[in-house]
C-alpha positions as CSV (number, residue, x, y, z in Angstrom):
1,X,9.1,9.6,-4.2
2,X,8.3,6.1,-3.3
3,X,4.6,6.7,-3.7
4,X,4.3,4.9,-7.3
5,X,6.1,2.0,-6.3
6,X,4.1,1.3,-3.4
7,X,1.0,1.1,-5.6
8,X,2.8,-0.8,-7.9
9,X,3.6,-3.6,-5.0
10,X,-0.3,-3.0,-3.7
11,X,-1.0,-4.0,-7.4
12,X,1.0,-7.0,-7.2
13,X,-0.3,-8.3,-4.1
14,X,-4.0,-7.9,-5.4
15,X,-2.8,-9.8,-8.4
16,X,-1.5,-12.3,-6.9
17,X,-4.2,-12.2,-4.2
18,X,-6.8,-13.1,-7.3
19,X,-4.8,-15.7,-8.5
20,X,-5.0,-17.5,-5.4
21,X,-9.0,-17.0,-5.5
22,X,-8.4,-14.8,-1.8
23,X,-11.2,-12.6,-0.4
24,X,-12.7,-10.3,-3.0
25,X,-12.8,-7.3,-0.6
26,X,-9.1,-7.9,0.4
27,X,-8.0,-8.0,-3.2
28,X,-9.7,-4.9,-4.0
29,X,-8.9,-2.6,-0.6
30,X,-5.4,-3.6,-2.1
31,X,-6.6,-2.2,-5.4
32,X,-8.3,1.0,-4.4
33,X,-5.5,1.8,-2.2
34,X,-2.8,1.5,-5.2
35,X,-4.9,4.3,-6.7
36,X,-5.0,6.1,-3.6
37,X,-0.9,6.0,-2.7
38,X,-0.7,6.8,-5.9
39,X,-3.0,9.9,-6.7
40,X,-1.8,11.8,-3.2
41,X,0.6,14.9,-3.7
42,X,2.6,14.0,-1.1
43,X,5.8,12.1,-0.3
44,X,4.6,9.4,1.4
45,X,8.2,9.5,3.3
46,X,7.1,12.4,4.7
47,X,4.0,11.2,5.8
48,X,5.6,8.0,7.2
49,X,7.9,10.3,9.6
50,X,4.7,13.1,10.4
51,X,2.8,9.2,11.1
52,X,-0.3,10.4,8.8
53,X,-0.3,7.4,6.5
54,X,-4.0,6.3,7.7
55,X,-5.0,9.7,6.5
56,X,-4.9,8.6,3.0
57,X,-8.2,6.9,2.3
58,X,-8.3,3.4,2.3
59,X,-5.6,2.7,4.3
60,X,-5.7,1.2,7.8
61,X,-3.4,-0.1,10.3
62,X,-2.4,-3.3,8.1
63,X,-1.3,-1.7,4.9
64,X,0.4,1.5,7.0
65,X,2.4,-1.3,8.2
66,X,2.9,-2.9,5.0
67,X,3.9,0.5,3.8
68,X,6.1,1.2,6.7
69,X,8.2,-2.4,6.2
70,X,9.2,-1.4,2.7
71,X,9.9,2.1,3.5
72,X,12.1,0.4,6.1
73,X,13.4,-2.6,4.3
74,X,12.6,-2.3,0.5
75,X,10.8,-5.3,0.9
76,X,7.4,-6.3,1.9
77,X,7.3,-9.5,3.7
78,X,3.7,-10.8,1.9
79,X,5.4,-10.9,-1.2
């Protein structure tokens, strides 16, 4: 399952996010949805191919995409 690496690069991007001194709500939707991606049962593959990814809470159409480039790529671009 990809799930815990995908809140471990969420993590990363707030981190780096605060170090930059971004946007306090960005850096902590990036936060809050770590936990999310990784506290869900699921495969988050699976959700990726059913295209429920927005049902996990706290994540909208810009981190599903994030989420979809590294299940595509390995990578996400941002980083």
């Amino acid at each position: 399952m990809k799930n815990r690496e995908i809140a471990n690069l969420f993590e990363e991007i707030a981190d780096i996010l605060e170090l930059r001194g971004e946007n306090r709500f960005r850096i902590n939707a990036y936060r809050r949805s770590a936990q999310a991606v990784s506290g869900i049962s699921r495969d988050i593959e699976e959700m990726a191919a059913e295209g429920s990814i927005e049902s996990i809470p706290g994540i909208g159409k810009d981190l599903r995409e994030k989420i979809e480039e590294y299940l595509r790529s390995g990578e996400i671009s941002l980083l």
